[in-house]
N, C-alpha and C positions, 0 to 999 in steps of 0.2 A: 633715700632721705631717711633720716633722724624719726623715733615717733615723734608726731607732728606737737605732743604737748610741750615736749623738750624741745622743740625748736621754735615754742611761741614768742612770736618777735615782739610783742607787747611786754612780756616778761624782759626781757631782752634790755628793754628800751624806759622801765621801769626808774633806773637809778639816774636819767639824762636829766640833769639841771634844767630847772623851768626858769627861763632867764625874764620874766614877768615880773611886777609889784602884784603884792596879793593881792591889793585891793582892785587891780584891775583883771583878777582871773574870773571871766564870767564864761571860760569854755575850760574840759581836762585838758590835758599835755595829748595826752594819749588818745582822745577822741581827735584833735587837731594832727595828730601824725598818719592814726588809721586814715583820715578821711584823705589826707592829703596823698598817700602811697596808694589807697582806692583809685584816686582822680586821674593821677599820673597811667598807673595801670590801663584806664578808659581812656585816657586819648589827650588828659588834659596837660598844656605846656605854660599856664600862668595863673597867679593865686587867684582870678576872676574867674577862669576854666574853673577851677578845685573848685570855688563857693558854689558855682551853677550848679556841678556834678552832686553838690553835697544835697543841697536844695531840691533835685530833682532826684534822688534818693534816699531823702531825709526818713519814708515809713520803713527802708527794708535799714537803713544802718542806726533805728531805734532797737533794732531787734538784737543787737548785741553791745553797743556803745551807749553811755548813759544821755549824754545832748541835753544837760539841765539847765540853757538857754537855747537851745537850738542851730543850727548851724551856723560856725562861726564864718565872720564879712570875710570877705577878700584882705582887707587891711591887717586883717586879726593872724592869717596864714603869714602876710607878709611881715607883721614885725615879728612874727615869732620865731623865721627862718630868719631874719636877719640879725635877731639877736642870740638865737641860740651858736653856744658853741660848735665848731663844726668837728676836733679833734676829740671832742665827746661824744659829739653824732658818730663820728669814725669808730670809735671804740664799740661802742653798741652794736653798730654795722660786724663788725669783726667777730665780736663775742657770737651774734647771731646765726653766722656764717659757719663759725665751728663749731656749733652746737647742732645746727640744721644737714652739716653735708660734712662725711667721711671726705676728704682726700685722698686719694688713688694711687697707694703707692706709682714711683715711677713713671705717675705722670709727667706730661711738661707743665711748668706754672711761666706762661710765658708773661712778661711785664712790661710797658711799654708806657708813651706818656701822648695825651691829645690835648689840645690849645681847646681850651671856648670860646669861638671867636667873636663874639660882639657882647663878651661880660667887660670890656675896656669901658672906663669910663674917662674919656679926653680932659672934661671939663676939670674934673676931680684927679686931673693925671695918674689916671689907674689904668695898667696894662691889664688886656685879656688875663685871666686866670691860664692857668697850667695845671692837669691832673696826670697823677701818676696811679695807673690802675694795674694788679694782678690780677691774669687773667688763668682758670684750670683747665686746659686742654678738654680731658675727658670727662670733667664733673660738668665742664661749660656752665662755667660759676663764675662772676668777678668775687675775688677774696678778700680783694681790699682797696682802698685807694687813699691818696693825699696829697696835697694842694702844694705844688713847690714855691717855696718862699718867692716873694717880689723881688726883684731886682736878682735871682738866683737862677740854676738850671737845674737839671734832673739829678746832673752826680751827686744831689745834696739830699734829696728826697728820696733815691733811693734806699739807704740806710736806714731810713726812719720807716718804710714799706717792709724791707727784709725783717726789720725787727718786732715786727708785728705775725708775720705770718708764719705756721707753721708747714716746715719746708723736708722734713725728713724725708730720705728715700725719695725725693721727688728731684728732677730736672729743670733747674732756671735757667731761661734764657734772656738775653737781654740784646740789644742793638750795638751799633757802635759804641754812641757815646757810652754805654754802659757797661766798655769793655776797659775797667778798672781794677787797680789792683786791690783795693779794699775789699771793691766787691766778692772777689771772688774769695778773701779771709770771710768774710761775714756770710758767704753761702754757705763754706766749708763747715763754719761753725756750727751752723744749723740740721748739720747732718744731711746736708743736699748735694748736690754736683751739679754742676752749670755746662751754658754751650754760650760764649762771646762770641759777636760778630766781630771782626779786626780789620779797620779802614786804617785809614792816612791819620787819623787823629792821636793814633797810638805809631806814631812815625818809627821807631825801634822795630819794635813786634810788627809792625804790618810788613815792613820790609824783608827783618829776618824769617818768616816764614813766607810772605811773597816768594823770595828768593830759592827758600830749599825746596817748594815745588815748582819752580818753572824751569830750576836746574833739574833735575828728573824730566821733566816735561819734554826739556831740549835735547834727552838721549835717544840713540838708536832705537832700546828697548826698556822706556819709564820705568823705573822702581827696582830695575835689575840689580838683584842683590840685597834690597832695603827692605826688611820686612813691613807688610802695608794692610788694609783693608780696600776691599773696593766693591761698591754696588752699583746698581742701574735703573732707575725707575724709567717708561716713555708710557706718557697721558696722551692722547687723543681726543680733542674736543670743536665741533663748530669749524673743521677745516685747518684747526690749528694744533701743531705736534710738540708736544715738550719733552726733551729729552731731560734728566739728571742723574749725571754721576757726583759721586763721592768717593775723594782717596782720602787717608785716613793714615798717619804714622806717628806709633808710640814708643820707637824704640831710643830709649833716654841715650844711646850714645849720638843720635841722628838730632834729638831737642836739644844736644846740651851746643849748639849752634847758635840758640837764640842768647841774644844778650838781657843779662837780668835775668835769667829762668828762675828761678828762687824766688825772684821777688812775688810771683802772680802763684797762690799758694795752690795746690792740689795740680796743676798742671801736669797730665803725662800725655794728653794725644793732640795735633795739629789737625786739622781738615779743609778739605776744600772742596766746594762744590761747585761743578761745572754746569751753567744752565743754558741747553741752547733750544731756542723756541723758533719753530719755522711755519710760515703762512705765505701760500701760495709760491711766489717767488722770494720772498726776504728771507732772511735766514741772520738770528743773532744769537751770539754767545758772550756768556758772564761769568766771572770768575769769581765767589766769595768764598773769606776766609774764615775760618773758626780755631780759637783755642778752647778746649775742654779739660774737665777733670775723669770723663766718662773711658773705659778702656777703649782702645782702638777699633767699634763695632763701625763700620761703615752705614750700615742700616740704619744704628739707633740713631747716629749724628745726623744722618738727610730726613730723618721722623722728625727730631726735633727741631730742625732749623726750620720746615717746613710747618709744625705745627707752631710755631711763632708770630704765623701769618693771622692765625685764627684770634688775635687778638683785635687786628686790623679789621678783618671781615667779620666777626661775629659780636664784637663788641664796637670799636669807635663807629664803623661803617651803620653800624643800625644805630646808632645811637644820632648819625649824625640825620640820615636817610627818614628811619621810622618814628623817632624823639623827636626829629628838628632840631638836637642840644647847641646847632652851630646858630641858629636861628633864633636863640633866647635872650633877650637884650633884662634879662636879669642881671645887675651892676652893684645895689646897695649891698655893704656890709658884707655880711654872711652869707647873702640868700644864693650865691650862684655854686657858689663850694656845695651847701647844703641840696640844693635842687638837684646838684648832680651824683649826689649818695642817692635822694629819691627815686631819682632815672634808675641807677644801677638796683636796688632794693628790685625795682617794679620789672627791671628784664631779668633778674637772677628769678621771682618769682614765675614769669610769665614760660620764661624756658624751663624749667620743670616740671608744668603742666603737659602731662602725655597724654592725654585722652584725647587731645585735638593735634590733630596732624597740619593745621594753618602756619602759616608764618609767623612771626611778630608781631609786624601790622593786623594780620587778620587774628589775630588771641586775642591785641588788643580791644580790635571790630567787636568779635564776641564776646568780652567783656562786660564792655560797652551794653551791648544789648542783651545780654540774659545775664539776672541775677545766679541764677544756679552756677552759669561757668564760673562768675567771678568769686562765687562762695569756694569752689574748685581750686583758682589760682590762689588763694589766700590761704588754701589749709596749710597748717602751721603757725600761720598770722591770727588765725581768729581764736583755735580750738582752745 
């Protein structure tokens, strides 16, 4: 991490439009934001949770927040998340993030998108929100996120994600749906290199490269004559064996098979990963497919398809599990986009606290109950 005074989120957060009438601002901007990323941090999941938390905190957050009415109602959190803009909260978020945390060369930034499922509002025919978040493999950072338009899907929000984030020297990966041809211009652009997942939705590409490994597949002796890479990982866990390989072919007379090649920019390697997972008597096997810009390392591509996961598990999965974020019947305005920067804020803080070897849930625990830790997970927020 960044000195902690350069990556003061307060500063940070300084320039965010106070979407208030002046004559009704009887709390700061920035006392109503600490306290609210405080609350979250402890455990709390509704603007009532925040005011409790603030209330039963109110002598130790005089000690660096001015509270020249005291701490603000419930209502007061809540119209001012539902008013505030949320792609200016984004922005702050963002600015904060690259000023607080180097990026890792040749990381993966893996990117991925989770539903909120009870911000639907029927009455007001408002579907669940939709977030699209970057996730940093090895910084174990979310870098950024953004709310996909209503009535739209992810290929439209990813663009507007890419172009926020700074992606050099690093590794994108994306899913299906996000195996587009724009996308991978606007990796390129950024001086990054990607790994797509390639299903049925990309009906060309899935098939032309389906085809030229199962042809190999179906020879006497696979890959005879075709220059290739190949690795192996096998995990053993709880009774249950997982085997993966990865072949890997970059030689441009063997790609130029695919139809459109040109069109999907920086493409030189295919991959494919064999996944067969056996327990007890069952025994299955899977096939997925990948196009890269990466040369033909077989290792790097099964690192990175694999480390794609950790967006799943270390971000939606706690978020849905230790957040409750599926369980938040936040619906007005702004407030459910905005709550879910908050969430993100409060686990990028909580996982970069190393002195406590706990989980999530238990950082949060001890948050909760000793000021000192929480003084701990907030440095950079406060100093």
């Amino acid at each position: 991490m960044a000195d902690p005074t350069g990556a003061n989120l307060g500063a940070h957060f300084a320039n965010l439009e106070d979407p208030r009438i002046d004559r009704t601002k009887l709390h700061r901007l920035n006392d109503i934001m600490v306290i609210a990323i405080c609350g979250v941090i402890c455990g709390a999941g509704t603007w009532n949770d925040i005011e409790e938390w603030g209330k039963t905190k109110e002598v130790w957050l005089r000690g660096f927040l001015e509270l020249p009415n005291g701490i603000p109602s419930h209502d007061t959190f809540r119209r001012v998340f539902c008013l505030l803009d949320p792609q200016q909260f984004q922005a702050c978020f963002v600015s904060w993030i690259q000023a607080a945390y180097t990026v890792t060369q040749g990381q993966v930034i893996a990117i991925d998108g989770k539903t909120l499922r009870r911000s639907h509002d029927r009455t007001a025919g408002k579907a669940a929100i939709h977030m699209i978040s970057a996730w940093a493999e090895a910084n174990r950072v979310v870098l950024a996120q953004t709310k996909v338009d209503d009535k739209s899907n992810e290929i439209t929000a990813v663009p507007q994600l890419l172009e926020v984030l700074e992606l050099a020297g690093c590794i994108v990966t994306l899913d299906a749906l996000g195996c587009q041809k724009e996308f991978t211009s606007a990796i390129c652009a950024k001086g990054a290199d990607y790994v797509l997942a390639v299903k049925e939705n990309q009906g060309h590409l899935y098939e032309d490269v389906k085809e030229l490994f199962d042809t190999e597949f179906e020879q006497a002796i696979p890959f005879e004559g075709v220059a290739h890479d190949h690795c192996q990982t096998v995990n053993k866990d709880h009774g249950r064996i997982e085997i993966r390989q990865c072949w890997t072919i970059s030689d441009p007379e063997f790609l130029n098979y695919i139809r459109n090649r040109d069109d999907w920019e920086g493409l030189c390697t295919i991959g494919v990963v064999r996944a067969e997972r056996r327990c007890a008597d069952t025994r299955t096997v899977e096939h997925r497919y990948y196009i890269s810009s990466l040369p033909g390392d077989a290792s790097l591509l099964l690192h990175a398809t694999r480390s794609h996961w950790g967006i799943e598990n270390s971000v939606h999965w706690v978020l849905d599990v230790v957040f409750r974020e599926d369980e938040s019947r936040m619906r007005k305005d702004n407030s459910p986009q905005n709550f879910a920067i908050l969430r993100h804020i409060a686990l990028n803080l909580i996982r970069q606290e190393h002195t406590s070897k706990r989980s999530v849930k238990g950082k949060r625990l001890k948050a909760a109950w000793s000021d000192d830790y929480l003084q701990a997970v907030l440095t950079g927020l406060l100093n």
